[in-house]
KETI-555077 format. One record per residue (C-alpha): residue number from 1; residue in three letters; x, z, y. Coordinates in Angstrom, 3 decimals. Each point is the difference from the previous one (the first is absolute). Example, Ala and Ser with C-alpha at 12.3 -4.5 7.8 and 13.67 -1.06 7.14 Angstrom:
<pts>
PT:resi:resn:xx:zz:yy
PT:1:ALA:12.300:7.800:-4.500 .
PT:2:SER:1.370:-0.660:3.440 .
</pts>
This chain:
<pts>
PT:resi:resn:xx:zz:yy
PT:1:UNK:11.385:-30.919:16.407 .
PT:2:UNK:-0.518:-0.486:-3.171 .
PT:3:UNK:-2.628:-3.028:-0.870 .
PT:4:UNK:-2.369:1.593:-2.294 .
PT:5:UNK:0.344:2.892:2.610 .
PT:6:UNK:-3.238:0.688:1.956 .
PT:7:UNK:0.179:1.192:3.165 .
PT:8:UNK:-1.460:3.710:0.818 .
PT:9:UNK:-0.912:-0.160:3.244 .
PT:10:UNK:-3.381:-1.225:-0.271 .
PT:11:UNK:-1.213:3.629:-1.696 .
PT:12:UNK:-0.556:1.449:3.478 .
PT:13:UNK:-3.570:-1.663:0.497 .
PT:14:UNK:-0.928:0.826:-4.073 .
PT:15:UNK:-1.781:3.060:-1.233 .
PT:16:UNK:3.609:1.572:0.179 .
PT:17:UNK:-1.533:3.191:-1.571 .
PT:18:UNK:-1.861:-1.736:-2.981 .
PT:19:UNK:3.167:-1.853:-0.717 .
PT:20:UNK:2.201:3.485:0.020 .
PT:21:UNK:-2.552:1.157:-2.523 .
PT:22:UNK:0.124:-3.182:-2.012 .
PT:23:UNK:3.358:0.799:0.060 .
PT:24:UNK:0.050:3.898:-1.375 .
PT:25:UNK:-2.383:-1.250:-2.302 .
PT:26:UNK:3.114:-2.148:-1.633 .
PT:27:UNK:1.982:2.714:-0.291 .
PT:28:UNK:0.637:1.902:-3.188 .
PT:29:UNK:-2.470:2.737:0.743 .
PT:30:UNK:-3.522:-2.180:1.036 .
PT:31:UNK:-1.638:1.076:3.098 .
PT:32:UNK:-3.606:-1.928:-0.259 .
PT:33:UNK:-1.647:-0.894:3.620 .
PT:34:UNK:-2.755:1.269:1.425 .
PT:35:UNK:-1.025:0.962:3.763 .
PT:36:UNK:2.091:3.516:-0.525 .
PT:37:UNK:3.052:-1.672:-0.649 .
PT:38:UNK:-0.346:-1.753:3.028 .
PT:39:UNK:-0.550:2.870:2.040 .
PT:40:UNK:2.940:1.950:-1.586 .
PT:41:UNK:1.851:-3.265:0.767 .
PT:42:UNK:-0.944:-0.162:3.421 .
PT:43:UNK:1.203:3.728:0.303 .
PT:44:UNK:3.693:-0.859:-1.046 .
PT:45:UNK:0.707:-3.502:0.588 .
PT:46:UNK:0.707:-1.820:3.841 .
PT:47:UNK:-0.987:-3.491:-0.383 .
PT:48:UNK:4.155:-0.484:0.179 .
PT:49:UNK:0.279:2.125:-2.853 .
PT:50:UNK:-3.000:-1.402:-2.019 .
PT:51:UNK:1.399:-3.926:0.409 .
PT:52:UNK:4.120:1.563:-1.085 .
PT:53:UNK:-1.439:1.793:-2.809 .
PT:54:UNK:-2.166:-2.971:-1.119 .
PT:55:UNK:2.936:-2.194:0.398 .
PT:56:UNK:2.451:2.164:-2.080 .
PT:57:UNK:1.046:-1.385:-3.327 .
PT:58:UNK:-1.820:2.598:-2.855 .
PT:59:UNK:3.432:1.572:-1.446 .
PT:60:UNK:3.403:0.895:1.624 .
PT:61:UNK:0.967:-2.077:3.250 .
PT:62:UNK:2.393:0.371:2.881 .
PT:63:UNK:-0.818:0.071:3.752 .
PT:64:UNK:1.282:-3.186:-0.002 .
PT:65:UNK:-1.894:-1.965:-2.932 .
PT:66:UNK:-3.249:1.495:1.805 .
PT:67:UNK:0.449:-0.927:3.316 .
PT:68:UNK:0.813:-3.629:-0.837 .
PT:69:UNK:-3.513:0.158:-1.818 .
PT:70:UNK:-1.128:1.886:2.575 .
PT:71:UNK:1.501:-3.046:2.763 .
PT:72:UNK:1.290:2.767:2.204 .
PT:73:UNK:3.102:1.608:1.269 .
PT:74:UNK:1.782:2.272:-2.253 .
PT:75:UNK:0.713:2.496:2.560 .
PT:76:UNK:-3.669:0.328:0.348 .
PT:77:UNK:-1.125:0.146:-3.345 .
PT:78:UNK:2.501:2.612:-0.532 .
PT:79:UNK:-1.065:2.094:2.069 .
PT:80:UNK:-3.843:-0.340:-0.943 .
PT:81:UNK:1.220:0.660:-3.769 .
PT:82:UNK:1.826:3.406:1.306 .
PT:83:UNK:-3.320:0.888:1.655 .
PT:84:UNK:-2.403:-0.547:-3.079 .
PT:85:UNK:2.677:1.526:-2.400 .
PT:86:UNK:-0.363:3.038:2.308 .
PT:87:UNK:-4.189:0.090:-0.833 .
PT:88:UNK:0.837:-0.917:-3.620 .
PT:89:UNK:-1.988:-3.897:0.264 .
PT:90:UNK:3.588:-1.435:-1.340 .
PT:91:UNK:2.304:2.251:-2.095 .
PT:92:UNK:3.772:-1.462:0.264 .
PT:93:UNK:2.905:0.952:-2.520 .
PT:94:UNK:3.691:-0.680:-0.010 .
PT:95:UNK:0.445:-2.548:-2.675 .
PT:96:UNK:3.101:-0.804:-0.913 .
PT:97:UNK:1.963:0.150:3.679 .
PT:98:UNK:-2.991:-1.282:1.870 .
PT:99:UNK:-3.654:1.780:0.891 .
PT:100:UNK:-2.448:-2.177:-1.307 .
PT:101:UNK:-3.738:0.766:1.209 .
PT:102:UNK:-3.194:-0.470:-1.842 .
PT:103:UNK:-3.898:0.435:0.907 .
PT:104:UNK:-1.299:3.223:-1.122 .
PT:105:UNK:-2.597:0.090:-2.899 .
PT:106:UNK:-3.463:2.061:0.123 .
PT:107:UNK:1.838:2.655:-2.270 .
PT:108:UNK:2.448:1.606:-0.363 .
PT:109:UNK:0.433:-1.505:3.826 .
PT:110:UNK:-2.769:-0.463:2.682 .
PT:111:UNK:-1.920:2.867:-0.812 .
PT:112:UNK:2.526:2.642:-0.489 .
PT:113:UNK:2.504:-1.129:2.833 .
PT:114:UNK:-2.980:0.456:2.222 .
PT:115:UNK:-0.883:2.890:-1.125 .
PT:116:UNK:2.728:1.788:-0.114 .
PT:117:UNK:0.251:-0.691:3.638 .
PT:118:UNK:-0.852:2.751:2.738 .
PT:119:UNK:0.058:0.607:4.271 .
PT:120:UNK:-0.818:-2.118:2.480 .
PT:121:UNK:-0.922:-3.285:0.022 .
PT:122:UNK:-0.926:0.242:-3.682 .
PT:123:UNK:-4.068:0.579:-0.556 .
PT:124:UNK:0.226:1.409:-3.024 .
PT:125:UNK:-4.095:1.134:-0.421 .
PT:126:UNK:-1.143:-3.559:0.601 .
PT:127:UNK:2.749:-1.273:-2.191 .
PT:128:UNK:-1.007:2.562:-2.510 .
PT:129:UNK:-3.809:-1.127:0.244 .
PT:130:UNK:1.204:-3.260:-0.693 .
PT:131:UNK:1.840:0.366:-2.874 .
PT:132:UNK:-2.351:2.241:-1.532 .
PT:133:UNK:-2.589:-2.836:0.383 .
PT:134:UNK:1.730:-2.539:-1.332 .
PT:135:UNK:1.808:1.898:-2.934 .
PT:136:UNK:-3.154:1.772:-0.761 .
PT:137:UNK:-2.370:-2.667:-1.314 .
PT:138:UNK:1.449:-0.814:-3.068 .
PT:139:UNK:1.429:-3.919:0.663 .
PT:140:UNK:3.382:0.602:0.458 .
PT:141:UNK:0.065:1.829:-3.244 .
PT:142:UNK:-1.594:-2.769:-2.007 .
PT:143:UNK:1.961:-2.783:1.682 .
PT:144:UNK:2.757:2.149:-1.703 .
PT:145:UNK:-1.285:0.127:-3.340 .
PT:146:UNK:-0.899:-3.263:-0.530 .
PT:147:UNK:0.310:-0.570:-3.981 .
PT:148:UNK:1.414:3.128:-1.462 .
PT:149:UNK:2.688:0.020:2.905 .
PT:150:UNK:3.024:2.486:-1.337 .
PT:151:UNK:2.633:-0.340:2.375 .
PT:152:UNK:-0.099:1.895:3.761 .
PT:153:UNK:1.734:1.915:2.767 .
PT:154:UNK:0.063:3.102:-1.537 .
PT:155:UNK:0.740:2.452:-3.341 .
PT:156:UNK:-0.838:3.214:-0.961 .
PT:157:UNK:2.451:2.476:-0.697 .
PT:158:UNK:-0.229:2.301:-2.411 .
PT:159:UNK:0.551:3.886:1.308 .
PT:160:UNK:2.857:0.585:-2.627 .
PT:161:UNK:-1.182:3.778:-0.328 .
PT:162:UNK:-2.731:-1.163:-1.647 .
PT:163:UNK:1.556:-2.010:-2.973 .
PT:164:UNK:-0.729:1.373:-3.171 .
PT:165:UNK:3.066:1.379:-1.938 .
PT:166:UNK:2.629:-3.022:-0.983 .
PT:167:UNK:-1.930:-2.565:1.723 .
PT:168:UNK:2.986:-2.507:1.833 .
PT:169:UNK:-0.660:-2.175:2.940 .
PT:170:UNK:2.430:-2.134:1.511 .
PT:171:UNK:1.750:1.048:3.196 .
PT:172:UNK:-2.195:-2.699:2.276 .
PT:173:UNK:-2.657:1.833:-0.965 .
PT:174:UNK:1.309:3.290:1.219 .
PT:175:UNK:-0.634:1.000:3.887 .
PT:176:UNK:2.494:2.705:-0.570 .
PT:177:UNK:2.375:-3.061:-0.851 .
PT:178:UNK:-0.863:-2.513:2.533 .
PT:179:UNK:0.919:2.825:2.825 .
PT:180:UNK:3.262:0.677:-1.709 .
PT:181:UNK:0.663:-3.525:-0.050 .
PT:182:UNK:-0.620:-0.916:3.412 .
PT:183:UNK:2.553:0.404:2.962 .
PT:184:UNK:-2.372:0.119:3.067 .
PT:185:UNK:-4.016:1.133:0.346 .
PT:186:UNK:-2.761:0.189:3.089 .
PT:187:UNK:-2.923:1.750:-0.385 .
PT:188:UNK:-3.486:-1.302:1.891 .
PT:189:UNK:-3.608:0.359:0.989 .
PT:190:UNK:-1.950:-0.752:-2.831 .
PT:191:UNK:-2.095:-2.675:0.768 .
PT:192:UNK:-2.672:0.516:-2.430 .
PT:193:UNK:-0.271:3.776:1.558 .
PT:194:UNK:0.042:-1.228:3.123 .
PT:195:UNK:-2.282:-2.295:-0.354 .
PT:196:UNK:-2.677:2.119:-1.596 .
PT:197:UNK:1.199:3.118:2.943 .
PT:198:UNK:-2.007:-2.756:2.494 .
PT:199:UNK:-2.085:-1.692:-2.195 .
PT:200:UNK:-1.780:2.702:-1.606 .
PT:201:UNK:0.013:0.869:-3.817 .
PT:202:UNK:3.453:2.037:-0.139 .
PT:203:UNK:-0.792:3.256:-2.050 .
PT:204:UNK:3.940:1.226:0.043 .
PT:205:UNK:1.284:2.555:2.268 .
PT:206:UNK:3.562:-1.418:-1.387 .
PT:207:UNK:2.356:-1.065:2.977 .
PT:208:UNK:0.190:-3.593:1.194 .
PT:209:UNK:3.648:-0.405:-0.423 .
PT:210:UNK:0.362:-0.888:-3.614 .
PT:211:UNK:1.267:-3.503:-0.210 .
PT:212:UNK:3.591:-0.216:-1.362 .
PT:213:UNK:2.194:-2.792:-0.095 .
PT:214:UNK:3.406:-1.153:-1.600 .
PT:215:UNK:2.960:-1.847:0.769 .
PT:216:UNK:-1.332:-4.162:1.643 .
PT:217:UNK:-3.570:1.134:0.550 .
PT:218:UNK:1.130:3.347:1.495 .
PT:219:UNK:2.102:-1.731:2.310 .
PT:220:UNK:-2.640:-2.501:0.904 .
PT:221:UNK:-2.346:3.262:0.959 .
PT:222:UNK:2.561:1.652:2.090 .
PT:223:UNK:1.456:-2.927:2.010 .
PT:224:UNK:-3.538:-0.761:1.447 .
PT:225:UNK:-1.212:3.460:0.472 .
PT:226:UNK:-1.907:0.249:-2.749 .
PT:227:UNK:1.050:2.800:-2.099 .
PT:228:UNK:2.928:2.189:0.814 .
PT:229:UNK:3.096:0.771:-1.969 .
PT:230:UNK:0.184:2.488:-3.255 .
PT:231:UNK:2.083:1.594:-1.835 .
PT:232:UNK:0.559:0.133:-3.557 .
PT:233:UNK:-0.751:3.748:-0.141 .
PT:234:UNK:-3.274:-0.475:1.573 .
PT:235:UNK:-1.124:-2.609:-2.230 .
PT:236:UNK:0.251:2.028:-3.019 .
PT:237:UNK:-2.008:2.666:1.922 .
PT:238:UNK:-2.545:-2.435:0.759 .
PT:239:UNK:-0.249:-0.754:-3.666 .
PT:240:UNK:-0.303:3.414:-0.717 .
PT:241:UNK:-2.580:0.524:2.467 .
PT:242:UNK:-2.054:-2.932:-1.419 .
PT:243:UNK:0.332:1.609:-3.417 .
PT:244:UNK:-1.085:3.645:1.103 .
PT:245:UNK:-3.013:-2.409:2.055 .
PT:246:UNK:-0.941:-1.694:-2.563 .
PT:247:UNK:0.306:-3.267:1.495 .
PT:248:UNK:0.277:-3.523:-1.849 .
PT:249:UNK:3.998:-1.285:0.121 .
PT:250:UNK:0.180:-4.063:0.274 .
PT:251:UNK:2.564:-2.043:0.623 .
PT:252:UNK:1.207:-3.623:0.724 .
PT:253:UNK:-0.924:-1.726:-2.748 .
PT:254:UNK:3.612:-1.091:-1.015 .
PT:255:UNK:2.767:1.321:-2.353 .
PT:256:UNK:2.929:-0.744:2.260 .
PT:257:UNK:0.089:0.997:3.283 .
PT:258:UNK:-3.360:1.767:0.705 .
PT:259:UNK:-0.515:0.063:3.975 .
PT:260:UNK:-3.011:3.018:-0.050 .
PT:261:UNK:-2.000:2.814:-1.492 .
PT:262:UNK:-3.165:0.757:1.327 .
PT:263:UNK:-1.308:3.416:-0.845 .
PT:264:UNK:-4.148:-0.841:-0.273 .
PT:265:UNK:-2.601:2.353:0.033 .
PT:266:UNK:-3.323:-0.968:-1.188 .
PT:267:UNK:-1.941:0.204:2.745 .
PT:268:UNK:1.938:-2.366:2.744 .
PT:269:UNK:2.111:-2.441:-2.590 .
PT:270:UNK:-1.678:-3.534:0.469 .
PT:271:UNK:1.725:-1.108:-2.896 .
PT:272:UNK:-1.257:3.035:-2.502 .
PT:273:UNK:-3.528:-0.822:1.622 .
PT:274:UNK:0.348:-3.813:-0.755 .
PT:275:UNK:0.849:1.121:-3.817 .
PT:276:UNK:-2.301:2.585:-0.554 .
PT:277:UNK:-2.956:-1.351:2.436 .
PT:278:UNK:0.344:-3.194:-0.030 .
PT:279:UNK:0.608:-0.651:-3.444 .
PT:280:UNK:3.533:-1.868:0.850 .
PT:281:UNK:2.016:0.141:-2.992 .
PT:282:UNK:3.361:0.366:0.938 .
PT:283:UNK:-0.017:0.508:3.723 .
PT:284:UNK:2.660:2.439:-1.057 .
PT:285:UNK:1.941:-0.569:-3.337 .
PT:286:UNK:-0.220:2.634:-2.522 .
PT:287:UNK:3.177:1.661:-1.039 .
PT:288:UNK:0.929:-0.166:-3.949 .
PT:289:UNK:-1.449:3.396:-0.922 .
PT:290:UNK:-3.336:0.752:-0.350 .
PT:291:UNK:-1.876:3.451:0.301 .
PT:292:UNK:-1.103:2.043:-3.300 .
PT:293:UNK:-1.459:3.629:-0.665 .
PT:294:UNK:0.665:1.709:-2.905 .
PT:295:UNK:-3.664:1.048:-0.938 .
PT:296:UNK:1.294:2.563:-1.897 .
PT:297:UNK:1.220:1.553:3.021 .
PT:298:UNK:-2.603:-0.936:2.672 .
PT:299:UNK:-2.091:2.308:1.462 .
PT:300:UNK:-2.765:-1.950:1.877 .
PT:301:UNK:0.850:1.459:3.480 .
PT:302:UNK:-0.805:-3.643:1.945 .
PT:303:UNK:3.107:0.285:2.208 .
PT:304:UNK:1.486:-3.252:-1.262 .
PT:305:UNK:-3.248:-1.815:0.333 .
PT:306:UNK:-0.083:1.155:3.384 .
PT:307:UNK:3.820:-0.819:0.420 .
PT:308:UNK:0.251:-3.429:-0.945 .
PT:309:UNK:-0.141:-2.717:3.120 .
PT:310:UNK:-1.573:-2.265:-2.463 .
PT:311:UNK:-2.895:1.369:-2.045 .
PT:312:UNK:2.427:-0.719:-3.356 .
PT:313:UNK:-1.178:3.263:-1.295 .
PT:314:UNK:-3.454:1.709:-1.248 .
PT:315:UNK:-1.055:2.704:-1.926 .
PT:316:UNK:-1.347:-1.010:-3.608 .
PT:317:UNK:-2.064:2.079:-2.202 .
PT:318:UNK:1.651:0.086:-3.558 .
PT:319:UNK:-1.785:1.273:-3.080 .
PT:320:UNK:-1.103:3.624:-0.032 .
PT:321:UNK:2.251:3.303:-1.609 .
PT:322:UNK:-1.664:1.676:-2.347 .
PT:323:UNK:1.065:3.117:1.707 .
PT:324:UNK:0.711:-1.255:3.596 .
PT:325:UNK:-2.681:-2.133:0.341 .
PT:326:UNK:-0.721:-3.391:1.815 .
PT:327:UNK:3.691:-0.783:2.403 .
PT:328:UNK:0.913:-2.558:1.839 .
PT:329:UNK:4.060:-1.362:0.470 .
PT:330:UNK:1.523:-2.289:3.053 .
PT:331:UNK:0.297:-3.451:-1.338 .
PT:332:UNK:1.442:-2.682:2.054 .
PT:333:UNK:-1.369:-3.834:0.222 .
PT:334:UNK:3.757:-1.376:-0.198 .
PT:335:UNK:-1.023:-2.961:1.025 .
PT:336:UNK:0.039:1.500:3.742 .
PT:337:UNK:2.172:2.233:-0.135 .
PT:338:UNK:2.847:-0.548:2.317 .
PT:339:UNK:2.569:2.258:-2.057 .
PT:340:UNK:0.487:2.088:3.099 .
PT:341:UNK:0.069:3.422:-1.223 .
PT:342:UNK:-1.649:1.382:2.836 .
PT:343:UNK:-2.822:1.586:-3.009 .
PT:344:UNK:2.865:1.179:-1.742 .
PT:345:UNK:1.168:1.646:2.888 .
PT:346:UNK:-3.357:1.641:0.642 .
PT:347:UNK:-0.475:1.295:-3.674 .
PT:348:UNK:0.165:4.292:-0.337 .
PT:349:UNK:0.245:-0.596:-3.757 .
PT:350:UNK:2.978:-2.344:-0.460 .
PT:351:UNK:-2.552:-2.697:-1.882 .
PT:352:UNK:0.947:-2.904:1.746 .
PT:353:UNK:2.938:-2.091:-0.397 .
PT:354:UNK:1.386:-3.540:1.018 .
PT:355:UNK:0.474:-1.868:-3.224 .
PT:356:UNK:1.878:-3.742:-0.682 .
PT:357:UNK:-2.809:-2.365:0.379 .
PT:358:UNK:-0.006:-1.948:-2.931 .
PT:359:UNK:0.771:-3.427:1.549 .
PT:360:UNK:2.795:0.586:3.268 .
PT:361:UNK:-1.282:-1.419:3.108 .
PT:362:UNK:2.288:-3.137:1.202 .
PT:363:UNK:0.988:1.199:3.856 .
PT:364:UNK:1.642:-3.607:1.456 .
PT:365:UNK:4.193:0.496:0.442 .
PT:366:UNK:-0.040:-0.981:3.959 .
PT:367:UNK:-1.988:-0.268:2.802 .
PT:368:UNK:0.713:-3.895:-0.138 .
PT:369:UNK:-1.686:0.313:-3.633 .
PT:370:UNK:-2.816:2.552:0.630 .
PT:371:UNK:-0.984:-2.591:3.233 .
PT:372:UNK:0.485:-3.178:-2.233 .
PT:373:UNK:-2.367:1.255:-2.848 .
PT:374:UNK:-2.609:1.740:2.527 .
PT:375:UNK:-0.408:-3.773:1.689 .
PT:376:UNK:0.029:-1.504:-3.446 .
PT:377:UNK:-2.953:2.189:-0.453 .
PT:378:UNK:-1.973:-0.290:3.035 .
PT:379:UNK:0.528:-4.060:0.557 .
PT:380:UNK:2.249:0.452:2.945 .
PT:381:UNK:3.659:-0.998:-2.219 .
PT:382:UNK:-0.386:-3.190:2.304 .
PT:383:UNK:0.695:1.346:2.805 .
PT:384:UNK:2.992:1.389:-1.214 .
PT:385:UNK:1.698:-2.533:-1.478 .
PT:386:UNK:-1.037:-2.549:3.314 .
PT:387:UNK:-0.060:2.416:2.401 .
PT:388:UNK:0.550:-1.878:3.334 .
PT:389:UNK:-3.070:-0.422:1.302 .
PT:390:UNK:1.343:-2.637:2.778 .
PT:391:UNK:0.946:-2.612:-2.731 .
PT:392:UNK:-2.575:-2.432:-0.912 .
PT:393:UNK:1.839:-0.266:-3.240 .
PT:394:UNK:-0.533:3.196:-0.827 .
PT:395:UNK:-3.627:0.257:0.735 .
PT:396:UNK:0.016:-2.933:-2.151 .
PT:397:UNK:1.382:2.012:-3.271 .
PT:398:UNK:-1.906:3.019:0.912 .
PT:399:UNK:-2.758:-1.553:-0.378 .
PT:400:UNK:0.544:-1.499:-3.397 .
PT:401:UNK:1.991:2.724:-1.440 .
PT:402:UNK:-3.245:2.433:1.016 .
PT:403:UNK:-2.282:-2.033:-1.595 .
PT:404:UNK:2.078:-0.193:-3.224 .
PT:405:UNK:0.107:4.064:-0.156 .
PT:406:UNK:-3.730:0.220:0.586 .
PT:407:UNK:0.437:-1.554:-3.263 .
PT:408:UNK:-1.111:2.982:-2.497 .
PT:409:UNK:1.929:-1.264:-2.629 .
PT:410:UNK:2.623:-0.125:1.815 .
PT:411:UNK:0.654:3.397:1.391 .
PT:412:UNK:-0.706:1.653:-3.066 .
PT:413:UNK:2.764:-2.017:-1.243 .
PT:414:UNK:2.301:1.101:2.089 .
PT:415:UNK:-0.715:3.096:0.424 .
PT:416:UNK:0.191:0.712:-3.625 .
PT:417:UNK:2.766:2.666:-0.868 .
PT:418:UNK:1.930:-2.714:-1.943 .
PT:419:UNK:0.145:-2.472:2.882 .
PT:420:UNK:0.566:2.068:3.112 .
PT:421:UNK:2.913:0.769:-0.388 .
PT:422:UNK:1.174:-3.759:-0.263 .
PT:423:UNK:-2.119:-0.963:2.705 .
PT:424:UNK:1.436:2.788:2.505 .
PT:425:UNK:3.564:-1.133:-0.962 .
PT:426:UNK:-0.665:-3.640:0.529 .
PT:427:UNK:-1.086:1.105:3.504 .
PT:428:UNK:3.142:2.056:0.933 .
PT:429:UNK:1.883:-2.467:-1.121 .
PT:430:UNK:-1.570:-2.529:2.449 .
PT:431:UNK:0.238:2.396:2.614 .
PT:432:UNK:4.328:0.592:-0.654 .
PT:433:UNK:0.070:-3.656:-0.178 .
PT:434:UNK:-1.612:0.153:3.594 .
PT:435:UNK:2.344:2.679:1.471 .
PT:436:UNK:-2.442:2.687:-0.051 .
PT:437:UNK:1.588:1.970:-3.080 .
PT:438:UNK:0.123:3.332:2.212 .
PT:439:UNK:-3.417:0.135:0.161 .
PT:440:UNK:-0.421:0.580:-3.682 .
PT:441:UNK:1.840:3.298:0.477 .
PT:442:UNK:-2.883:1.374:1.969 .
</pts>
């Protein structure tokens, strides 16, 4: 063993639970504590599986890298992996030629795996409760949108029907292209539906099987049992039921390989509620169009107002017709507005379009990117870059490296559009130089 290695073993007789959520909390999506996070804890975790998932590095690691942190066979940490990868509390990935495991985040991970989990042994209402409690205060939202916070899980994409005449977006930006991109898909329980179906609060009659997956993550979903396998032709009808529904279309928040679209109605989506309720800019990215009605055209029937999942749209009195009289025109605050289309979608009169927004939102290139900038964000880029959290070493530069990005000078200099893009390449080149270039593909 290595010497600045510290043993795990002495975990078992800690507040293994506290220490698991210390742990989520790291993550790139924080999970803050309270007493409801240690019930939902106490639901999914054994204390074996609270003291492996507490001594997992915080990125990418093999069965064998944990269990020597771990201090335990690999044979048995193997199979304890398998078992948690089939509830979703690790998510593993073939990397390169090997799988490669990794704890599972608040979102997109904890939640939604268990969620979109059903039958016996799985008690799904309490669960639900849970969640709903936690989610529902308003905490993890702000721990998420900590100082003007821009970079998360998830994207809206614009329904292309509604772009206005000669308006371009890029093919990432497309659902109709991600599907015809992809080789392999899984559709799922939605796990926002599902939750509110127990939980209370659903106002849908839509059907719980909505979730669609591509290509890694569908594979992920299938192999455990938690989604089942698609084909391409029922994707696109799933798109063009969430069209003809009206629902919200976002995706991974990536340009290159994109693992998901969720189709979100406004009642159930936790993320729509943590935008529009919650006030959390950016719990989903807006696309690069915005919504606009032609006033000229508009005739004041409400139904976008009533459409859109974010309250991005109102009805404004404008100045009086000499012959008509007072009117009033849909106007949209496009300061909320997701660029969605579902308004446009929902408008008799053809007066609402998707237009270019006139600065293009920056989606990261990977998931190794998107995850890198979200830490950078959220103080948790630490944990990272010194992920092990076995080595005393790298508890040592955690430490210091955190308190340097609590800096506020510091992350606004990075994160500044002309020095990310350094930054991030000065990382993935430290992490080719350490063998891990395959994860940069992700």
């Amino acid at each position: 063993m290595p010497p600045d290695t510290v043993a795990m073993g002495h975990l078992a007789g800690k507040d293994l639970l506290r220490q698991v959520g210390e742990k989520l909390d790291g993550l790139p999506f924080r999970a803050p504590w309270n007493e409801t996070l240690r019930a939902v804890l106490a639901e999914l975790y054994s204390p074996d599986e609270a003291e492996l998932f507490v001594a997992m590095p915080y990125g990418l690691a093999t069965a064998p890298r944990i269990a020597r942190a771990l201090g335990q066979s690999e044979a048995v940490v193997q199979r304890r992996l398998e078992s948690m990868a089939d509830r979703g509390l690790v998510v593993d990935l073939l990397v390169g030629d090997e799988t490669r495991y990794m704890p599972s985040p608040l979102a997109v991970g904890l939640f939604e795996f268990t969620m979109m989990r059903s039958g016996d042994g799985v008690d799904s209402a309490r669960l639900a409760r849970l969640f709903r409690d936690y989610m529902g205060d308003g905490a993890v939202w702000a721990a998420n949108a900590q100082d003007g916070a821009r970079v998360n899980i998830m994207r809206a994409l614009p329904h292309e029907e509604a772009l206005a005449p000669h308006v371009e977006i890029l093919d990432y930006e497309k659902a109709s292209a991600l599907v015809e991109r992809a080789e392999r898909f899984s559709v799922g329980i939605c796990s926002c539906r599902h939750e509110r179906e127990h939980a209370g609060g659903r106002e849908c009659d839509g059907p719980l099987e909505v979730c669609t997956a591509f290509d890694g993550g569908a594979d992920f979903l299938v192999r455990h049992g938690l989604a089942r396998a698609a084909s391409r032709e029922e994707m696109r009808d799933r798109l063009a039921r969430s069209r003809d529904e009206g629902l919200v279309l976002s995706a991974d928040n990536v340009q290159r390989n994109v693992g998901f679209i969720c189709h979100c109605c406004r009642c159930c989506c936790n993320l729509l509620h943590g935008y529009r309720d919650f006030g959390s800019a950016n719990a989903i990215v807006t696309a690069s169009v915005v919504a606009r009605a032609d006033e000229t055209t508009c005739e004041a029937c409400g139904n976008c107002v009533a459409a859109c999942p974010v309250g991005a749209l109102a009805m404004t009195p404008v100045s009086a017709d000499a012959e008509e009289g007072a009117r009033s025109v849909a106007r949209v605050d496009e300061s909320r507005c997701l660029g969605c289309g579902v308004c446009a979608l929902d408008c008799a009169f053809d007066a609402l379009h998707l237009h270019a927004r006139a600065q293009r939102v920056l989606h990261p290139e990977t998931t190794f990117e998107r995850v890198i900038l979200q830490c950078l964000e959220r103080g948790t880029l630490q944990n990272q870059i010194f992920d092990d959290p076995g080595r005393l070493t790298h508890t040592v530069m955690r430490a210091i490296l955190g308190a340097f990005l609590r800096l506020p000078a510091t992350k606004k200099a990075l994160m500044s559009d002309l020095l990310r893009s350094r930054f991030l390449g000065l990382l993935a080149a430290g992490v080719r130089a350490s063998g891990g270039g395959a994860a940069l593909e992700i």
